[in-house]
N, C-alpha and C positions, 0 to 999 in steps of 0.2 A: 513388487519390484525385485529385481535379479539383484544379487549382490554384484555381479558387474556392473548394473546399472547404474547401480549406488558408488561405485568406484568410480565410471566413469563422471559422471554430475558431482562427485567432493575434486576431481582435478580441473573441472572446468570449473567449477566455484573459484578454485587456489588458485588457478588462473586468474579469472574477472578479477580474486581479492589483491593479487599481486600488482597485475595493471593498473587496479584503481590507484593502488599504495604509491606505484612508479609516477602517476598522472601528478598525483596529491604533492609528492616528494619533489618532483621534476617544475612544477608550477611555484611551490614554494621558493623552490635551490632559485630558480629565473627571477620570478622578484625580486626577492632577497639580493642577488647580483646586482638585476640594476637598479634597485632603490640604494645601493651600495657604490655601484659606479655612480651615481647620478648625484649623488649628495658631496660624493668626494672631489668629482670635477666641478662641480657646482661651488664646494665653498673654497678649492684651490684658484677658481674664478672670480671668486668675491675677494680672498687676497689679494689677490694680482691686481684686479683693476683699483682696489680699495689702497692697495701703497701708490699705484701711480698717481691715483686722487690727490694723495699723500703728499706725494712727493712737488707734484703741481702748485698743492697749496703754498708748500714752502716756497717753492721759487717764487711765486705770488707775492706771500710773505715778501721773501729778499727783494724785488724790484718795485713793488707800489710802495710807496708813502706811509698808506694806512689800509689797515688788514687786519679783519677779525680773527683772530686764532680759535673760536667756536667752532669752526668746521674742521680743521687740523684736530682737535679735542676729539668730539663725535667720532671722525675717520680711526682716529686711535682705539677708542673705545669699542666701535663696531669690529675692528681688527680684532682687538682682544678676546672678543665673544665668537666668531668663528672660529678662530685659532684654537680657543678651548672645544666646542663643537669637534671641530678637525682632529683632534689630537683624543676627544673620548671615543670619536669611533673607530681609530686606526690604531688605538697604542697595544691593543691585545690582539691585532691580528698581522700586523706586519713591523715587524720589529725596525728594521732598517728603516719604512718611511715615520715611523713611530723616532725614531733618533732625529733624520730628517727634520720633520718639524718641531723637535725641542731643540735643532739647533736654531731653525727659521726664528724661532720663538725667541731664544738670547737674542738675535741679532734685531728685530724685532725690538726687543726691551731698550736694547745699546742704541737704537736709530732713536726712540723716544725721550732715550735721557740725552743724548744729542740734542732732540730737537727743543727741549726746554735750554739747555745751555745758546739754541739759537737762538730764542725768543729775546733773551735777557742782553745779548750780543747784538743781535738786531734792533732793538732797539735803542740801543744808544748809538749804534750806525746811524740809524734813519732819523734820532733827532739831533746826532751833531749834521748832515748831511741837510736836513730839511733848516738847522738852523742857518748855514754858511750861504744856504739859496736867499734867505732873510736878507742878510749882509751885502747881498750885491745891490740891494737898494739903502745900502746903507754909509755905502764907502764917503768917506769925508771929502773936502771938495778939495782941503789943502793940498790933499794927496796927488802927486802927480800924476800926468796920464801914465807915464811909464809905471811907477808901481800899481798905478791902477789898474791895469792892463795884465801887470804879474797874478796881483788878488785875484781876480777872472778868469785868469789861464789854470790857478790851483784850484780853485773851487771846479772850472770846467775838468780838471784830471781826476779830481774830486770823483763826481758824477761816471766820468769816465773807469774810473778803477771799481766802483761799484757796481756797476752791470756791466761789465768785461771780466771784473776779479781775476784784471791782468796787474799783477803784481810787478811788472815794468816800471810803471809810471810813477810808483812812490819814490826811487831815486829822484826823477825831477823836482817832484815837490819838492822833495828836502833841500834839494841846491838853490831854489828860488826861495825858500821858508832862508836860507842863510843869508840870500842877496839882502831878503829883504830887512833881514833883522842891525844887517848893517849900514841901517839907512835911517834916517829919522823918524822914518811911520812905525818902525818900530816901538817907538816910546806911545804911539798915541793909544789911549784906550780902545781904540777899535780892533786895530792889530792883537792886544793884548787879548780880547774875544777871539777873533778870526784864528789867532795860533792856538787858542786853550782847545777847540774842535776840531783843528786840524790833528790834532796831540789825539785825540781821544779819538778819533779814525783810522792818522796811524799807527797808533799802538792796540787797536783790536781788529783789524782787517785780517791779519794774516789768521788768528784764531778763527775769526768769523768765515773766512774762504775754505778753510781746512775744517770745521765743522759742514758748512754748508755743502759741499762737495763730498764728507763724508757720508751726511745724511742721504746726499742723491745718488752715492754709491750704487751699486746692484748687486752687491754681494746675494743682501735677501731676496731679492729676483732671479737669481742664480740659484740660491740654494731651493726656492718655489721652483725653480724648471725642473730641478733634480727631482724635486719631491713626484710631478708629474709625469716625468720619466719612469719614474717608480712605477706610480698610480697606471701608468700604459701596460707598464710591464706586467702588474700583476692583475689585471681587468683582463688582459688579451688572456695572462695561464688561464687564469676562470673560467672566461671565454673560450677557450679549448678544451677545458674538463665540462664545462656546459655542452658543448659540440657531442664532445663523444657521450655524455651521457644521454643527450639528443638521441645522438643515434644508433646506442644500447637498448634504447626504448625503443626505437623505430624497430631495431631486430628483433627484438622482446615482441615488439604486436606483431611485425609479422610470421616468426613462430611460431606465435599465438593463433594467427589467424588461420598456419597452415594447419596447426593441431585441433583447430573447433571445425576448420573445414574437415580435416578428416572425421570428427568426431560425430559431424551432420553427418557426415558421409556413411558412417558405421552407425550412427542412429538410428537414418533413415533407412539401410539395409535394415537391421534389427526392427524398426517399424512395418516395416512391409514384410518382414518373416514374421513378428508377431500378428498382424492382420489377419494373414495366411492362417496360423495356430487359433486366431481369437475365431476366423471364421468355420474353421475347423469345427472349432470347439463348441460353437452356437451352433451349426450344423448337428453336432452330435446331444445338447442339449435338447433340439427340435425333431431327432429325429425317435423314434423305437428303435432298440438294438437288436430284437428281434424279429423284427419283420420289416425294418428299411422303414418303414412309412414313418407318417408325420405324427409326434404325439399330442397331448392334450395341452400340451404348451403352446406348439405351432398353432394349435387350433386356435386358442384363444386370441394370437397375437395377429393369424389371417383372415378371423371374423369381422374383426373392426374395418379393414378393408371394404369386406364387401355391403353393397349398396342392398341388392332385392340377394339373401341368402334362402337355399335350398337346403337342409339337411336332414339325410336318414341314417339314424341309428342302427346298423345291424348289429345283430346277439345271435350267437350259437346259443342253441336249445342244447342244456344238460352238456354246459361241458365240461364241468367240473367233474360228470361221470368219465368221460374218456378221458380225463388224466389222471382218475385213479384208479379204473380198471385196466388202463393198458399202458401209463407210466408220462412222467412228466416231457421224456424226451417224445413222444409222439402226439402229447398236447402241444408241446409246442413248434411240432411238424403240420399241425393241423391249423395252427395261427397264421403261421408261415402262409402254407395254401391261401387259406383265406383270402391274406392283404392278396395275392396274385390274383386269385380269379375277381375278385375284387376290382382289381384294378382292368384286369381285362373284358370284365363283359360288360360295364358299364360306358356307352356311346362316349367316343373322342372327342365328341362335337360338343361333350357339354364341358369339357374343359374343368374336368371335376379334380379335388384333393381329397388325397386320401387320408385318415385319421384312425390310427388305435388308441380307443380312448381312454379304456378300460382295459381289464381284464382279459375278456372275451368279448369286447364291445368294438366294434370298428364306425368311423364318421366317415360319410360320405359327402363332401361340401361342393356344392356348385353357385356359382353367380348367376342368378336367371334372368339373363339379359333373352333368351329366347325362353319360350311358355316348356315345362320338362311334365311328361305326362305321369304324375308319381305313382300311378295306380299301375301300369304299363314295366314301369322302372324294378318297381319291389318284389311284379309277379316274376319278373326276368329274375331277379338273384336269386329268390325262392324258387322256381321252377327249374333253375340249374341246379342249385342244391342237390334236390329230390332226384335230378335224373344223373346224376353224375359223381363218382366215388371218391375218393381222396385215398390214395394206397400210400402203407408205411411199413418197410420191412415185411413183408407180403400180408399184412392185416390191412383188409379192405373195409373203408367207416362212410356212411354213410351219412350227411349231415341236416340238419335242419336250423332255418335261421329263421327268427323272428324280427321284424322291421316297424320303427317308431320314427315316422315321417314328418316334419315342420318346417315351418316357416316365419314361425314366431318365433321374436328372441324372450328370453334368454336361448339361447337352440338346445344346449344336450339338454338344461333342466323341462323344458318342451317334450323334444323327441323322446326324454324318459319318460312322460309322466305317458305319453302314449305308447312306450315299448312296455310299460307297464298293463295297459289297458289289453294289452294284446296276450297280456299274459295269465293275465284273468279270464281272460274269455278263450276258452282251448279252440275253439270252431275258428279266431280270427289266424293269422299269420302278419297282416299288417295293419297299423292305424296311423290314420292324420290328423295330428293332433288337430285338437277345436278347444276351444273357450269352455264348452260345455263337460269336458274333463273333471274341472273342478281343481285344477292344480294350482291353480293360483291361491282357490278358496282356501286351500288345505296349508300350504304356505305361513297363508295371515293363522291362520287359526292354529296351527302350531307355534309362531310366533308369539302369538296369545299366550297357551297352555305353557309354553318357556316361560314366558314374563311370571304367570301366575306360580309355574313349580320353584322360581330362584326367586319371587318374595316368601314363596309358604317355608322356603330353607332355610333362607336369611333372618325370617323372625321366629322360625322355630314351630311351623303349624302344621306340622306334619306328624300328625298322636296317632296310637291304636286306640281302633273301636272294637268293642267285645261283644261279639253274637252269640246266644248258649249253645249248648248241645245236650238234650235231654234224652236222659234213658226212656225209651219209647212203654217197658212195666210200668216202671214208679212213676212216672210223668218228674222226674226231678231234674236238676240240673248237674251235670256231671263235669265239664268243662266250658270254657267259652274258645270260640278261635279267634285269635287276633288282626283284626282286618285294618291297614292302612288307609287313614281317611286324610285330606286334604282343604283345608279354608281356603276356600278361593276368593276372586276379588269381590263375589256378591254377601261374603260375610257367613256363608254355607258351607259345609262339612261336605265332603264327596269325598267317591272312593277315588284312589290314587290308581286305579288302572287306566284312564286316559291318556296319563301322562306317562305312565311306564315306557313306552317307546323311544321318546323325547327325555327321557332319564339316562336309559342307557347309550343315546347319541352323545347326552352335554356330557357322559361322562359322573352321573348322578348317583346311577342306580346303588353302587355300592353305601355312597355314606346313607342314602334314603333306607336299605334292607337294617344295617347298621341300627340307624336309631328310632325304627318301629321296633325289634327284637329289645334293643337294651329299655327303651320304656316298654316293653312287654313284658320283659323279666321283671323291671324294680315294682311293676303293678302286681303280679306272681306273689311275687314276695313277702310283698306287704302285706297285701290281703290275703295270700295262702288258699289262691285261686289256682287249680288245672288249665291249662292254655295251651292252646296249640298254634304255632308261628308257620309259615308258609316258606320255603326255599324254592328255590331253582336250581336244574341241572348246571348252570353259570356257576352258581353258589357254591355247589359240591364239586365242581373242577376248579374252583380256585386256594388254593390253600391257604390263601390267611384268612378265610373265612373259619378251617380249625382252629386258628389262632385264636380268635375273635372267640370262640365260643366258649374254646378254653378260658381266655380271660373273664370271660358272663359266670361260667362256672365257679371260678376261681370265688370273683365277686360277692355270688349269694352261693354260698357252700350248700344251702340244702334245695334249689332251686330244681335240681333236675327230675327229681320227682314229680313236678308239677307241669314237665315241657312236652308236647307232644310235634316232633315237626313233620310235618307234611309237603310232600314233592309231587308235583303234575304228572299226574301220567301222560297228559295230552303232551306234553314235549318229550322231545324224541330221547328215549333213556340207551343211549348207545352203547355206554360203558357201564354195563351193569356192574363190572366186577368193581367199580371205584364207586358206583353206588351202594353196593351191597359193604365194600368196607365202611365206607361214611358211614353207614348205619349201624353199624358194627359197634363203630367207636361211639356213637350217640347213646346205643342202649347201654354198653358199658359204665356209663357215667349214670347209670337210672333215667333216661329218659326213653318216650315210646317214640315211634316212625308210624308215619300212616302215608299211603296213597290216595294223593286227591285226583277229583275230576278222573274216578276207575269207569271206564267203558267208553270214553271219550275217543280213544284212539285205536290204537290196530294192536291190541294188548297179546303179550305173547304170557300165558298163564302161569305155563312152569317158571318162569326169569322173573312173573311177580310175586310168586308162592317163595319162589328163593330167595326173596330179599328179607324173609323173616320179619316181616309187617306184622302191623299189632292191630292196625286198621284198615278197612278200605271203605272212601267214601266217594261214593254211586254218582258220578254226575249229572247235573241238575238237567241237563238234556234228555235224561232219560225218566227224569221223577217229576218231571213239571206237567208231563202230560200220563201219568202214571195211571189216572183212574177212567181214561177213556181209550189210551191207546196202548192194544193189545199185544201187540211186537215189544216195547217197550216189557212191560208185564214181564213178558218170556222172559226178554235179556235180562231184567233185573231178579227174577227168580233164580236162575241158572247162576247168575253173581251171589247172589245171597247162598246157595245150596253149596257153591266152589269152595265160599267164605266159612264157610260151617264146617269144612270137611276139613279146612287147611288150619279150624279154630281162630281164626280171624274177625273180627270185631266189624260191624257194616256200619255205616252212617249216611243217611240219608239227605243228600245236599236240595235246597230251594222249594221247603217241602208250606207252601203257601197259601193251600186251605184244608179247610177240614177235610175234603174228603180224598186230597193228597197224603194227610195224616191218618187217616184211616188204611186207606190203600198199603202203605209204607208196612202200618202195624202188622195188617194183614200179611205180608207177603215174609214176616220175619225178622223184621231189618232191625239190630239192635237201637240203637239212635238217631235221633230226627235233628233237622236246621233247616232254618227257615224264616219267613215274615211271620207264619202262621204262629210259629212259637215264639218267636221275640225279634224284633229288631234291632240289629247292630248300636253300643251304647259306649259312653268313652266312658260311663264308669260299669262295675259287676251289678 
């Protein structure tokens, strides 16, 4: 990921994280608003209608007879518990309706101590009032109709001044309360009643009118509208700071939206240029950079495709000679060619892919939806080959290509085991593969030999066995050579050269050389046994193999005297000068050099005279048949007479009956090995 990328995806984050924040904030502030309006007009509503309840009851109160004051109590009480409500939710956030209802609240208190002072008031109204209504069936008969008639009119003004609480009509009573007193019924006990309640009506009526009226004031109705006037005033600012932050958020997403639409927008460009790059780029991992075609990648990944596969392996013959006789820029003018004609002489019709697999390997893939005559096919590339040059820088090269044809998968491991076949046999130029190859055989059976070399390393069964070497005079033993043997999975000691191939694949061979020589040495040592260990030209161009040997020296201080190493001649000694130093430094430290397996190969005499050998030992292909076959004879007399002249030491390899041991003594040869003499032992 681009560091742009990375910028642009942390601001569309900070975005989403801001939006969300605004959403979260914006949903909360709204609640919170009107759980706040809605509570506050809710319980400015439960006042309001809770004093009219109020105030109803009193009048209640004042004009019935008889009236519970329980629900007047109640009413007050629930007043008191919204009013505290009311006043904890608004006293910290708005000051003014916060004063507001702590004055509602005195006035409020003053209407309650009122309405007890009515209770107390009213009631002796209503039982002088309820008693004077008694009295009208009470009036004496002595009484005349005229005062009767007065009694009647005051009791009726009575009633009248009490649900009017017209304060007119107490003038009359009191001028008829005078008529009457100056009249006889005055003295009678019943008047003496009738005036003691008229007395106790009116001397508390005007308190009782002036309480009553004060309580059904509307001051605190007045001062609740204020309070809601408030409550409007500051619900609607909210309400407009709610609005605009509405629609700060509204501008917020849609900046927001213009900026992720751009962001898609520049994404999506950046996606489809990266596509363009990725497809690039896969192109360029599918392809060879030298020769355009398709590599061993595309191969792999357009095999699975095909249903019926077709594939021929072509291989240039030696061409690792034309790029190092005539340089690497015109081996790879010669690849170049290739994939062309390649591409060109092979029929359009089969709708073929081309593939450099290798090196110098190119795949030829077809889908054989029509029958491809491959015999027809391979002669065509090969017969153009042969008749047609390939010019570079005016050197004219003429090439040759060998073809390994299938149609079984796995395909290249197929078409190789058959480019291989082709390579063995010099008479062929092409093979189809078949079953009868053996590649599959070799496969398993390697897998085998793997399993069996990584348990004999893992448990450690990988020892030298000692074979003598006897002075062929004295019939004695003079050294032994140290040959790597192997326990395999039938409980059996064998020699380790089946595996050597499959060593140096898994990447073995080294620790394997490693610890035959190191127990080769510590058995030297101990027993004060001559030995001879085996190397490779591998061995001697790697340099921590000196390392190694130093350290063995280092080791056993007087070992060297006892070591003899011995190098193939049969493998190609190219660098003699890094052989002849190796050897150099070997004798130096008191150990001798020998040449094994001498006559095996295309030996150039002076370059092995000059490597200042102390041995040379005859290979067994020419001493196995020593006593019947006559050529053989020659060559190894003419070695032996070379060896004599250069003071060189012979030893006779695979020397297996007597009259191989005879023949040997016969012809010279200092030292014999063999079955004949002793079989390979893990101990001397």
């Amino acid at each position: 990921m681009t560091k742009n990328s990375k910028i642009k995806i942390s601001i569309f984050l900070l975005f989403s994280i801001v939006a969300i924040s605004f959403l979260i904030f914006f949903q909360n502030y709204t609640y919170n608003f009107f759980d706040k309006k809605n509570r506050a007009f809710f319980y400015y509503n439960e006042l309001r209608d809770k004093e009219l309840q109020l105030n109803y009851n009193i009048l209640k109160a004042s004009f019935f007879l008889y009236e519970d004051y329980d629900e007047i109590a109640k009413l007050q009480k629930e007043m008191d518990n919204i009013l505290k409500k009311f006043q904890t939710m608004l006293q910290k956030e708005d000051e003014d309706i916060a004063d507001l209802l702590q004055t509602y609240k005195l006035q409020i208190e003053h209407k309650n101590d009122l309405i007890e002072r009515f209770k107390t008031l009213n009631a002796a109204i209503k039982n002088s009032t309820m008693y004077l209504a008694t009295l009208l069936q009470k009036i004496p008969a002595k009484i005349s109709s005229h005062n009767r008639n007065t009694i009647i009119s005051i009791i009726a003004d009575i009633f009248l001044i009490k649900n009017s609480l017209d304060e007119d009509f107490l003038h009359g009573i009191a001028e008829k309360l005078e008529k009457l007193q100056a009249q006889q019924v005055a003295k009678t006990k019943f008047f003496t009643v009738f005036h003691a309640h008229i007395k106790i009506f009116l001397q508390n009526f005007s308190k009782y009118k002036h309480i009553l009226l004060e309580i059904l004031d509307n001051t605190p109705q007045k001062t609740l509208e204020k309070i809601k006037n408030h409550l409007e005033e500051k619900y609607f600012n909210e309400a407009q700071k709610l609005n605009s932050i509405f629609f700060a958020i509204i501008a917020f997403y849609i900046i927001a939206l213009i900026f992720i639409l751009l962001l898609l927008y520049k994404l999506e460009k950046d996606n489809r240029a990266l596509k363009q790059l990725q497809k690039s780029l896969e192109d360029q991992t599918l392809h060879d950079d030298l020769t355009k075609l398709y590599n061993r990648k595309a191969f792999k990944k357009d095999v699975r495709k095909i249903k019926q596969p077709f594939f021929a392996l072509v291989n240039i013959n030696s061409f690792k000679h034309y790029n190092d006789f005539y340089g690497n820029a015109t081996g790879d003018h010669i690849l170049r060619e290739v994939a062309k004609i390649l591409k060109k002489i092979t029929p359009h019709h089969y709708n073929a892919k081309f593939y450099r697999i290798g090196g110098d390997d190119f795949g030829i893939l077809i889908d054989e939806k029509i029958p491809i005559d491959d015999a027809n096919l391979a002669k065509t590339i090969i017969e153009y080959f042969d008749k047609h040059k390939i010019t570079f820088k005016s050197v004219e090269i003429y090439l040759a290509v060998s073809i390994g044809i299938t149609r079984k998968r796995p395909l290249i491991e197929t078409a190789d085991m058959a480019l291989k076949y082709v390579k063995q046999h010099s008479s062929l130029h092409y093979c189809i593969y078949d079953d009868s190859l053996g590649f599959f055989q070799r496969i398993k059976e390697n897998l085998k030999k793997s399993k069996i070399l990584k348990e004999a390393i893992d448990k450690d069964l990988i020892i030298p066995f000692f074979q003598p070497i006897i002075d062929n005079k004295t019939g004695k033993i003079v050294k032994y050579e140290a040959l790597a043997r192997l326990k395999n999975d039938k409980g059996f000691y064998e020699s380790i050269f089946p595996y050597l191939e499959i060593a140096k694949e898994a990447k073995l061979y080294e620790y394997i050389t490693h610890s035959i020589i190191e127990k080769s040495f510590a058995e030297a040592a101990k027993q004060h046994k001559s030995i001879s260990v085996n190397i490779s030209m591998k061995d001697i161009e790697n340099p921590d193999m000196l390392k190694f040997f130093g350290k063995m020296f280092a080791k056993y201080p007087d070992i060297a005297k006892y070591i003899t190493f011995e190098i193939l001649e049969s493998e190609t000694l190219k660098d003699y000068e890094a052989v002849k130093n190796f050897f150099s430094i070997i004798r130096s430290q008191g150990s001798q050099v020998a040449i094994d397996d001498f006559g095996s190969g295309y030996s150039n005499f002076s370059h092995i005279f000059n490597l200042e050998i102390d041995y040379i030992k005859i290979d067994g292909s020419l001493i196995q048949n020593l006593d019947k076959d006559e050529s053989a004879r020659q060559i190894v007399a003419a070695i032996v007479f070379l060896a004599k002249k250069a003071k060189i030491a012979t030893i006779a390899e695979f020397v297996h009956s007597k009259e191989i041991f005879e023949a040997v003594k016969k012809l010279g040869i200092d030292y014999s090995q063999g079955y004949y003499i002793a079989e390979p032992s893990s101990t001397f």
